[in-house]
N, C-alpha and C positions, 0 to 999 in steps of 0.2 A: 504494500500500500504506500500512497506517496501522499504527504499533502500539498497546496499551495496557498498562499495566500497573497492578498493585492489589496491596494487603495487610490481610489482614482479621484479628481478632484475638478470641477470645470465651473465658470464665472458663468453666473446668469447674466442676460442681459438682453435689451428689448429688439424687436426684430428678428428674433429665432424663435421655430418651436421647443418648445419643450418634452424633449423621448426622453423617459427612463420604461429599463424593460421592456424596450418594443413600444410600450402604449406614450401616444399623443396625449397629453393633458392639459387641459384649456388653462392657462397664465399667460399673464400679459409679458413674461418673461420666460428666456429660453435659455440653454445651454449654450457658449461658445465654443467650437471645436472645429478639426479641420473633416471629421465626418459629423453624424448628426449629434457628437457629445454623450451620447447615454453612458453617463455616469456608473450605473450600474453595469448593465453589458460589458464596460469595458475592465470594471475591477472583476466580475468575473472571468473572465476571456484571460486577464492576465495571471490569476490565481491558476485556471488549468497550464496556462503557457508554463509559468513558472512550477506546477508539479511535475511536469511533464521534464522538468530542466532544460527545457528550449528558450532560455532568455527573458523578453519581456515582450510589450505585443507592440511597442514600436519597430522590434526588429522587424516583427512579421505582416505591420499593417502601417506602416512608416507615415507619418505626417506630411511626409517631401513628397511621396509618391499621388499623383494628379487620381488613380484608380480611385482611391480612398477619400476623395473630396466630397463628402456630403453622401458618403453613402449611410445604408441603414447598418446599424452595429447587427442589428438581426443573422444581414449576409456575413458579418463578420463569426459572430457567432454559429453558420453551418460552416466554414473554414477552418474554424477552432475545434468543429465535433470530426469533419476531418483528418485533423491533423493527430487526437487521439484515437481512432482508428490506424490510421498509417501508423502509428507507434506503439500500438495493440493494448491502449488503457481502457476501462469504461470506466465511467459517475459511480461514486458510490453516495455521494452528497456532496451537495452546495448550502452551504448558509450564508445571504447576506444580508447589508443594512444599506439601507438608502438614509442619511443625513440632511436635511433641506427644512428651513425654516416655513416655508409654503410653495405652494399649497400643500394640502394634506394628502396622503399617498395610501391609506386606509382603502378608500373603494378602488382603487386600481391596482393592489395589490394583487389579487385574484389571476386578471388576466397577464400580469408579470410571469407568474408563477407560471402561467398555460404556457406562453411563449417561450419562456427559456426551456421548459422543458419539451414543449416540442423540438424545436431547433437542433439540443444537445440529445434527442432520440431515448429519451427517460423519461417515467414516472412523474407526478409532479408531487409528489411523497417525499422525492428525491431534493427536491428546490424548495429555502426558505427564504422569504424575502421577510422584513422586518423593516421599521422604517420609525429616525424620531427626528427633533430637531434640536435647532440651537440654542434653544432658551435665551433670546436675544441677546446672547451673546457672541462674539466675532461678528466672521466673515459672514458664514453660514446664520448666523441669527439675525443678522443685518441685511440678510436677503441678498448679499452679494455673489453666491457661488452655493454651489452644492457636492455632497463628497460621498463614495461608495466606497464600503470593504464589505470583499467576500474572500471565504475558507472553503476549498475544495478537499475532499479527500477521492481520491481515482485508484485503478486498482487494475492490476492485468487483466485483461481480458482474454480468457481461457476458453 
């Protein structure tokens, strides 16, 4: 068994949607990134990269790279359940948190869950999403930015 873990970190700000976990959620503010930002997708994605000891996930979805402009982390995410195939891992668990002062991520948490787990071809038994904020404090409590960690644990696949 391997674990990984990751924390991803992106500015809100107006003029962009706002994705975490696949799901659009109506705010007047959105993530800044060179794809669509989702925060979470992307502390996942790097928690498997990094079980997997392949790096981090700019090596493998680069910021420089024009492919990557504004895609959906989703397609990043069937790349990443790729790449643990090609490497003979499966999921044995995902737990993450989504950190964001607003809005509230309570009712969209649900289809977070559907999403990642479809994507990565598991269970959604398997995926915890969780979610609080910053108690107006910092960044994140100041509605400035928002921040994801997730803990993977993976596992040969036999």
């Amino acid at each position: 068994m391997r674990i990984g873990q990751s924390k991803d970190v992106h500015r809100l700000v107006e003029g962009r949607d706002l994705i975490i976990g696949g799901v659009k959620i109506p705010y007047e503010k959105g993530l800044l990134g060179h794809s669509d930002a989702d925060v979470l997708l992307h502390a996942i994605i790097e928690s498997l990269i990094g079980a997997m000891g392949l790096k981090d996930i700019g090596t493998h979805f680069s910021d420089k790279d024009e492919r990557y402009k504004d895609i959906s982390s989703l397609l990043l995410l069937d790349e990443t359940y790729k790449m643990l195939k090609k490497n003979g891992y499966k999921i044995i668990n995902i737990d993450s948190l989504i950190i964001i002062e607003k809005p509230k991520m309570a009712t969209h948490i649900d289809q977070m869950r559907k999403n990642i787990a479809e994507h990565l071809h598991c269970d959604e038994s398997q995926i915890n999403v969780k979610a609080t904020c910053g108690e107006g404090m910092g960044f994140i409590g100041h509605d400035e930015g928002a921040m994801a960690e997730a803990v993977c644990l993976i596992d040969e696949d036999k």
